[in-house]
KOLMI-716244 format. One line per 4 residues: their letters; for each residue x, y, z of C-alpha. Coordinates in nm, 2 decimals. Last residue first. Layout:
! residues N
A	X/Y/Z ~ ... .
END
This chain:
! residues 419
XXXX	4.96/2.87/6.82 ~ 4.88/3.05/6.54 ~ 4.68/2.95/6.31 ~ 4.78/2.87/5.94 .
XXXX	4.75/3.15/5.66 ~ 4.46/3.10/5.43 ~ 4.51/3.15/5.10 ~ 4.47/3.51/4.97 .
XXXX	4.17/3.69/4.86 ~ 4.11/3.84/5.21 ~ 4.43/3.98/5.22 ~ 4.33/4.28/4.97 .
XXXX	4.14/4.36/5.32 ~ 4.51/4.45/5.43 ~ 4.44/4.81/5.23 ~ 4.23/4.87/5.54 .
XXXX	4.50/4.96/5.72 ~ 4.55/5.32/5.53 ~ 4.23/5.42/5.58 ~ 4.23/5.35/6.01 .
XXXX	4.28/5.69/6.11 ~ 4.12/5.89/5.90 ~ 3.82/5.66/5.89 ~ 3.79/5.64/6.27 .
XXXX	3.79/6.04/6.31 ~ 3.48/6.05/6.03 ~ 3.30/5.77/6.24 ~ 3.33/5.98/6.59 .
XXXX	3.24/6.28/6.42 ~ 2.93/6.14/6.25 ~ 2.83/5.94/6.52 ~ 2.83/6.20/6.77 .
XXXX	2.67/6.39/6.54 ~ 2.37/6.13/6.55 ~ 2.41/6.14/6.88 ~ 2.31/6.50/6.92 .
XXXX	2.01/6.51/6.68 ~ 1.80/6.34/7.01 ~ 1.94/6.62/7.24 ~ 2.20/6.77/7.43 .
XXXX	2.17/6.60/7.79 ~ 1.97/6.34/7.73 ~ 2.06/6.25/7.40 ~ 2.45/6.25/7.51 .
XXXX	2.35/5.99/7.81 ~ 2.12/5.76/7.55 ~ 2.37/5.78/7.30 ~ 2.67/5.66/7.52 .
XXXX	2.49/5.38/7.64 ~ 2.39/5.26/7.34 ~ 2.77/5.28/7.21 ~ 2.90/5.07/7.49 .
XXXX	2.59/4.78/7.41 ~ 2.59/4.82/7.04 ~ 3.03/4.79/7.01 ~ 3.03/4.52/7.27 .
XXXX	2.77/4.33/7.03 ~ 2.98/4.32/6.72 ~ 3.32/4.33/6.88 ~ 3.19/4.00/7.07 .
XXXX	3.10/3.86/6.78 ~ 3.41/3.90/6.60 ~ 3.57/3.69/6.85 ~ 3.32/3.43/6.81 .
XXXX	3.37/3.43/6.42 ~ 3.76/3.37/6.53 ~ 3.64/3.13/6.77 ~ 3.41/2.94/6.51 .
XXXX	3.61/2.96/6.19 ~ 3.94/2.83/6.37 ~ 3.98/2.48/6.24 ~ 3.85/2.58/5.89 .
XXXX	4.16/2.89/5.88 ~ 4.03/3.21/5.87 ~ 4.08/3.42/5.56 ~ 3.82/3.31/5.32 .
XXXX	3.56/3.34/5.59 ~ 3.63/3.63/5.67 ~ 3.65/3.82/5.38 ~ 3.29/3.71/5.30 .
XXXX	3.13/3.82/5.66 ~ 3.30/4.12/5.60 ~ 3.14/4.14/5.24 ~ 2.82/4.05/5.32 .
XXXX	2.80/4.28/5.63 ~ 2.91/4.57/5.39 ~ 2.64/4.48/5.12 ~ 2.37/4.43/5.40 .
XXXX	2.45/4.78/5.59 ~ 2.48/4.98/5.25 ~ 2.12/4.84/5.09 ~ 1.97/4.95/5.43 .
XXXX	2.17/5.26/5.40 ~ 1.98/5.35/5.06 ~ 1.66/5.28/5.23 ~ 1.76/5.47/5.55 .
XXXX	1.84/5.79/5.37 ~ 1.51/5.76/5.15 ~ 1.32/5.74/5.49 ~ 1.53/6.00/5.63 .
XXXX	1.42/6.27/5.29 ~ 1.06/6.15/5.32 ~ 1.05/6.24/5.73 ~ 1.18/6.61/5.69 .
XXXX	1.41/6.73/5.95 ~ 1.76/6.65/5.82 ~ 2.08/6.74/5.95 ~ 2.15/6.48/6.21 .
XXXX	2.03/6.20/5.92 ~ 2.25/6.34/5.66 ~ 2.55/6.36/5.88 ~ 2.54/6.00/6.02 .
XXXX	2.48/5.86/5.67 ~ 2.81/6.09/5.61 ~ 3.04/5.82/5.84 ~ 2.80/5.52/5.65 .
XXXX	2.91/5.65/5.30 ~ 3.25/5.69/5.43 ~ 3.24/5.34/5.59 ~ 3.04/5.17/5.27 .
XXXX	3.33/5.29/5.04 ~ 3.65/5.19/5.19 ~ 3.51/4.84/5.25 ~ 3.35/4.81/4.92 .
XXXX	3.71/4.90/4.79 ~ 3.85/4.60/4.99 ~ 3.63/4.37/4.85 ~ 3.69/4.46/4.47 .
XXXX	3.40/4.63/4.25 ~ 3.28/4.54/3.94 ~ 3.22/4.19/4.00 ~ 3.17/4.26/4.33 .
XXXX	2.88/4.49/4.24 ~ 2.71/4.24/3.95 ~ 2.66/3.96/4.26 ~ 2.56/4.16/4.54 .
XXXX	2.22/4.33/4.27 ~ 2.01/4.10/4.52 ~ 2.17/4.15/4.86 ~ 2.18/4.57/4.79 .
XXXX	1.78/4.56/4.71 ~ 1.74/4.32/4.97 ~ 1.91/4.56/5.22 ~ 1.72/4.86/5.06 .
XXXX	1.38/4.65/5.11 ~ 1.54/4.58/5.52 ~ 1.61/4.97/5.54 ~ 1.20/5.04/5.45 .
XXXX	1.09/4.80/5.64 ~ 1.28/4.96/5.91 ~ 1.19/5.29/5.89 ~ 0.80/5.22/5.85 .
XXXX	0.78/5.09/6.17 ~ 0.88/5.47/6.29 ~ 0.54/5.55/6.06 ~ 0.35/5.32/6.20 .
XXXX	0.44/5.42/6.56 ~ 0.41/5.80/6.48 ~ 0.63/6.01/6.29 ~ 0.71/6.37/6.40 .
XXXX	1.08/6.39/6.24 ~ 1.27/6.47/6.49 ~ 1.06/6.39/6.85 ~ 0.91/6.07/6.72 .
XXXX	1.16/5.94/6.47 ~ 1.46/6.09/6.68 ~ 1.23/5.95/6.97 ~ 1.26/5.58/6.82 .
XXXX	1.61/5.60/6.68 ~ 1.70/5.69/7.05 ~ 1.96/5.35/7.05 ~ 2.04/5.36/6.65 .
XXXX	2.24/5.66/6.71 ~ 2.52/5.56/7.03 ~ 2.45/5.21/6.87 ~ 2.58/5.33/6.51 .
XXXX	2.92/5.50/6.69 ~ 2.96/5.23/6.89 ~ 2.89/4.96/6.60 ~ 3.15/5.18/6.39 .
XXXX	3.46/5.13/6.65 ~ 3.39/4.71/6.71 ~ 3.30/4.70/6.37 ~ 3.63/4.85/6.23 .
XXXX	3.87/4.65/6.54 ~ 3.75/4.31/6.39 ~ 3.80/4.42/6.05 ~ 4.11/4.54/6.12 .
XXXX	4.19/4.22/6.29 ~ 4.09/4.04/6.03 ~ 4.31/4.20/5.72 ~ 4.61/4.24/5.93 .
XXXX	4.63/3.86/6.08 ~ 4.84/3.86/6.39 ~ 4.57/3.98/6.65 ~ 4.35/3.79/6.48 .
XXXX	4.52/3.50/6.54 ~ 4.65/3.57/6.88 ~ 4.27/3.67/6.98 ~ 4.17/3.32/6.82 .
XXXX	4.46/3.16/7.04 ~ 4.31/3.33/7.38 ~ 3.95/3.10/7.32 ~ 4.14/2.73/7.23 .
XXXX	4.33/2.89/7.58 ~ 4.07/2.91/7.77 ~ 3.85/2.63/7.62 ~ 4.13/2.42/7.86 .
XXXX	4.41/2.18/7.68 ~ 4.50/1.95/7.92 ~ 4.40/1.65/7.73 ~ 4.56/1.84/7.42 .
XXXX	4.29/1.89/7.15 ~ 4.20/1.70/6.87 ~ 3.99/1.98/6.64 ~ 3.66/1.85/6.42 .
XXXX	3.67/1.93/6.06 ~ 3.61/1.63/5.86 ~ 3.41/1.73/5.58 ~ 3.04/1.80/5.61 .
XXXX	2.71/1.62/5.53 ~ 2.41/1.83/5.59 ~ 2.09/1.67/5.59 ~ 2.11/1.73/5.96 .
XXXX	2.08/2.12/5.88 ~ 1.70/2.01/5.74 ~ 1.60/1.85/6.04 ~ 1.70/2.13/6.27 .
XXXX	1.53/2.40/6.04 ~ 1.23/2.17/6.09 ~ 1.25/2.17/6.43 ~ 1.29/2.58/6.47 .
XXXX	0.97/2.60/6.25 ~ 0.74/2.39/6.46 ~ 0.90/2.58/6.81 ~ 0.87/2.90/6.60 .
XXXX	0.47/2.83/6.50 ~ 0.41/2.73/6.91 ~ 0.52/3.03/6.97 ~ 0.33/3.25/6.73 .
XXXX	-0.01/3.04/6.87 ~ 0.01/3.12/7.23 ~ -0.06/3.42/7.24 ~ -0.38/3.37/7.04 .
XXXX	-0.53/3.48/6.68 ~ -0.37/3.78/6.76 ~ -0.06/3.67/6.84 ~ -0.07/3.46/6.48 .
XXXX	-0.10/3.82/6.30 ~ 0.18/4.00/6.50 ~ 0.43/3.69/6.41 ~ 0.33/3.72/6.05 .
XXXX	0.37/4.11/6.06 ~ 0.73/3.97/6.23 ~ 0.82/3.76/5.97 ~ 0.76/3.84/5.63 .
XXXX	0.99/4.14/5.62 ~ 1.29/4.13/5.85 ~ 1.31/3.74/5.96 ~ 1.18/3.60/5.60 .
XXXX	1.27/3.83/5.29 ~ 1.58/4.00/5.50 ~ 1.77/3.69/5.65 ~ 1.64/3.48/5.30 .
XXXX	1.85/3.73/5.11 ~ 2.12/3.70/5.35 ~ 2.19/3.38/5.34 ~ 2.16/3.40/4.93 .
XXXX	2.42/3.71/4.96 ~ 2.67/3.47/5.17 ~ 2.65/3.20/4.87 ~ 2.74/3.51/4.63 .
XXXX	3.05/3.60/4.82 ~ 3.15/3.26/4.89 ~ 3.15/3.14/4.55 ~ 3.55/3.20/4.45 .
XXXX	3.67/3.02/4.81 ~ 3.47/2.69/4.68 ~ 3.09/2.63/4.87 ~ 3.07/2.38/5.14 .
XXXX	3.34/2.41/5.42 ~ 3.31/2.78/5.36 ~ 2.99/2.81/5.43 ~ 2.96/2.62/5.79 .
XXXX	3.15/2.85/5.99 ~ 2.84/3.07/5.99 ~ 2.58/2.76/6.13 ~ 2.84/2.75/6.43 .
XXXX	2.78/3.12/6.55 ~ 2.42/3.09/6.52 ~ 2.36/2.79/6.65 ~ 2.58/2.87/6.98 .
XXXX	2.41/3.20/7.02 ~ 2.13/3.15/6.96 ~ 2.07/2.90/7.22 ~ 2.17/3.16/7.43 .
XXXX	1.89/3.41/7.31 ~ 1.69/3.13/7.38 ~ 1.78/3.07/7.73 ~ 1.75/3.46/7.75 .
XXXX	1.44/3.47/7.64 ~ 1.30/3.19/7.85 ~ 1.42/3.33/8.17 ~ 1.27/3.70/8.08 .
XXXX	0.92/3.48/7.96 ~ 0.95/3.34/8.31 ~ 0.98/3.69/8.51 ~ 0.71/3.82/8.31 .
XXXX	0.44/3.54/8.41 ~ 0.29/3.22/8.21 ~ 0.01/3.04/8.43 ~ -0.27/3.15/8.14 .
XXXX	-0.25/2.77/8.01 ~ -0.19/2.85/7.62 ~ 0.08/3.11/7.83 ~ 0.25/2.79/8.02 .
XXXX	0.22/2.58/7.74 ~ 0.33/2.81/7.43 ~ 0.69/2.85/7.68 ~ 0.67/2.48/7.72 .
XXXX	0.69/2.44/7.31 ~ 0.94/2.72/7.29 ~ 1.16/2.57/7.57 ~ 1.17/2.26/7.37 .
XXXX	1.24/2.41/7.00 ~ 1.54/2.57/7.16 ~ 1.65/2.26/7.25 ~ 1.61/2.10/6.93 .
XXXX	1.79/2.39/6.78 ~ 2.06/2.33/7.05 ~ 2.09/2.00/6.95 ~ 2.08/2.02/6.56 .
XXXX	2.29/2.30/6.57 ~ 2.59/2.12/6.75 ~ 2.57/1.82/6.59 ~ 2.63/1.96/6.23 .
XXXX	2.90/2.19/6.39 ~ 3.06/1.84/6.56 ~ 3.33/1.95/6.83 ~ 3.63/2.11/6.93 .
XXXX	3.60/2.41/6.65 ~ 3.24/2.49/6.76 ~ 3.29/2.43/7.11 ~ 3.56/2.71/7.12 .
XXXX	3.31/2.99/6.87 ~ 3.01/2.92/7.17 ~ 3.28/2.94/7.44 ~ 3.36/3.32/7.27 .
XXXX	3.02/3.39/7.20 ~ 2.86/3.29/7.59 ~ 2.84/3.62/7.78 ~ 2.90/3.88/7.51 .
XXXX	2.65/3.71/7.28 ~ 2.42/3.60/7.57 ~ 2.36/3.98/7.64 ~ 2.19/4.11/7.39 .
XXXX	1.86/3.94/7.42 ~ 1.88/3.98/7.78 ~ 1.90/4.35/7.74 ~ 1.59/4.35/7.51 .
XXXX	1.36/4.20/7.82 ~ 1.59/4.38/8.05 ~ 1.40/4.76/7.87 ~ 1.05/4.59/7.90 .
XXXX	1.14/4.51/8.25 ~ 1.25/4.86/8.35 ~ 0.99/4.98/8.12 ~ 0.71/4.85/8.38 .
XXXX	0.38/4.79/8.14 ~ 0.38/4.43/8.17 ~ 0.23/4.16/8.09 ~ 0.08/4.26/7.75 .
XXXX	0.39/4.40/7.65 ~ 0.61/4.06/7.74 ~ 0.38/3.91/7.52 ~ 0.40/4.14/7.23 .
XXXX	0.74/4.24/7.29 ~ 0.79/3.80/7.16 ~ 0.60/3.86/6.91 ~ 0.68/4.09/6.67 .
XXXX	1.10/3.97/6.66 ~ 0.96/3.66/6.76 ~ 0.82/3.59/6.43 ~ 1.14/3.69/6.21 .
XXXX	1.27/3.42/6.44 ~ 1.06/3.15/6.33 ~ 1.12/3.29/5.95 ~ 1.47/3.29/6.00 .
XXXX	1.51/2.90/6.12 ~ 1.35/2.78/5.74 ~ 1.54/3.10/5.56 ~ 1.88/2.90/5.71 .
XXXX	1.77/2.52/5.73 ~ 1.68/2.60/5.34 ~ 2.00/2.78/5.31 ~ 2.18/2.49/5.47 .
XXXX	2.02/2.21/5.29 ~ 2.12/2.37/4.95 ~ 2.48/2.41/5.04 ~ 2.50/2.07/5.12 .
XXXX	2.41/2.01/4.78 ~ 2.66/2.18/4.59 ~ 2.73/2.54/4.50 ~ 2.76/2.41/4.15 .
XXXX	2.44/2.30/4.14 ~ 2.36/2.67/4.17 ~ 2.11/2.74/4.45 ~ 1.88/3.08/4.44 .
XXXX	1.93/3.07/4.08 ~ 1.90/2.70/4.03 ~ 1.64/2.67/4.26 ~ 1.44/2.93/4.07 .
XXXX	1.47/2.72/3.76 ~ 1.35/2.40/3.94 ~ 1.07/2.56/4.06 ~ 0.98/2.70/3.71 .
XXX	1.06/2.35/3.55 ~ 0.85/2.16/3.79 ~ 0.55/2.41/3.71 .
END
């Protein structure tokens, strides 16, 4: 039995990888399976508190919004101070509003407007943990593993927070409300105690006295700004997560109204993109060594621009549910690979503000592009953003093809910051 577990260690953990490695993806699956149960349960509670879908609609709002709010102090503090530190604290902390969050509904005092408040402290929390824990890999694992070690993250990201955790979240809230919460705030703690295990290289930034997170914040935007390969990366997800929100937002009535599922079978869409995505994590390893980086770039926006298309044209439910399976495997093989070509790029002291920065053009993208597709499905249709998408994503990839052959870049050394 030994020899088994050690075996699948080995494969999900190379020796070579090192240790520190191995206490971050346990730390990493660890923290995604109490978040893989709020994904069911927190809507649950604020569900059975409220019908108004004003509040149900802020409840997802102030999930979004830390990232924009607090990413780019998050991505500062995280190349000023200890990373190690930095999770462990706010994971802790975290783990403390959980734990009064399970007391005030265990006690039946709990109310909508305190859930809201405890959402977005968590959601903040997130943020900082988050951001750090991701400029973490590359001060453990050599430049030539990165790729692989990121498709291990994200292998746990999609077994434990997309598939195991939320019917395991909807489960414990039946046994009681308070139950799923006071599972995270257990889980959250460990995943703090196992990052602590972490030993990491000196990494910590002396700043001038004077110096203000202001301008630690404005030299990540000169970075990127000056690096080819990032800041078309940067600029790519910024563009392609407005043209995915403007879709993704009415995915629900597409699914409803389109293709005349019901709530299992809308469900069923995502499990089935997070299988594709484990599908895509797991079979990483033989595509980039068949494939370079910068082709997997070229190739997952054109297959994303006609993903658009296929999904705008279609009216039949089996023929969208084998769409998203495929771009499941598409969206985790792409994220992978940015995530990849990042890290080898970026510089150690700026990992967390240029990450930060990157962000930002994650979650500005989703909030501008949701708006758009909720106005353009209003007034022409649930199909109509997905042809908004499609046109807006086909326009991108004419213009940008011929920067994206900076991604080659990414296999370089890392060029110093710019001051």
């Amino acid at each position: 039995m030994s020899t088994l577990l050690n075996a699948g260690v080995e494969i999900v953990a190379p020796r070579r990888f090192g240790i520190g490695f191995r206490w971050l993806i346990a730390s990493s699956w660890v923290s995604n399976l109490g978040d893989g149960i709020a994904l069911a349960a927190g809507p649950l509670l604020v569900a059975s508190l409220t019908h108004d879908p004003i509040l149900v609609a802020l409840a997802a709002l102030l999930q979004w919004l830390p990232p924009l709010v607090f990413g780019l102090y998050a991505g500062a503090l995280a190349d000023r101070l200890d990373r190690r530190l930095i999770i462990v604290t706010v994971d802790l902390a975290r783990a403390v509003v959980l734990v009064l969050l399970t007391l005030t509904v265990a006690t039946d005092v709990v109310s909508i407007w305190l859930v809201l408040v405890a959402m977005f402290l968590l959601g903040t929390a997130e943020v900082f943990a988050d951001n750090t824990a991701a400029t973490l890999m590359p001060m453990l694992v050599q430049r030539d593993d990165l790729a692989i070690a990121n498709a291990r993250l994200t292998t746990g990201f999609i077994t434990v927070n997309q598939l195991a955790g939320p019917p395991i979240g909807a489960a414990l809230f039946a046994l009681g409300h308070a139950v799923p919460f006071a599972t995270q705030a257990v889980v959250v703690a460990l995943g703090a105690v196992l990052i602590s295990r972490v030993v990491l290289p000196e990494h910590r930034r002396e700043p001038a006295p004077d110096t203000h997170l202001r301008h630690d914040i404005a030299e990540a935007f000169r970075w990127v700004r000056h690096h080819a390969a990032v800041r078309t990366l940067v600029l790519t997800i910024f563009v392609f997560n407005i043209t995915f929100g403007a879709a993704w937002s009415i995915l629900v009535l597409y699914a409803t109204q389109r293709l005349g599922l019901g709530p299992i079978g809308f469900g069923l869409l995502t499990t089935i993109s997070a299988v594709g995505g484990l599908v895509g994590t797991l079979s990483y390893g033989w595509i980039t060594r068949r494939v370079s980086l910068g082709n997997l770039m070229r190739i997952g926006l054109v297959f994303e621009t006609f993903t658009m298309l296929s999904l705008a044209l279609t009216t039949t439910a089996w023929v969208a549910m084998c769409i998203f399976f495929v771009f499941g495997a598409h969206a985790f093989i792409w994220g992978t690979t940015s995530l990849t070509i990042r890290q080898r790029a970026v510089p150690t002291e700026l990992q967390g503000r240029v990450g930060s920065v990157n962000l930002v053009g994650v979650y500005g993208g989703l909030v501008i592009g949701s708006g758009i597709g909720g106005v353009i499905a209003q007034h022409w249709g649930v199909t109509a953003p997905f042809w908004f998408a499609f046109v807006g994503s086909a326009v991108f990839v004419l213009l940008i093809w011929g920067q994206l052959t900076h991604i080659a870049h990414a296999d370089e050394a890392a060029t110093p910051s710019v001051g």
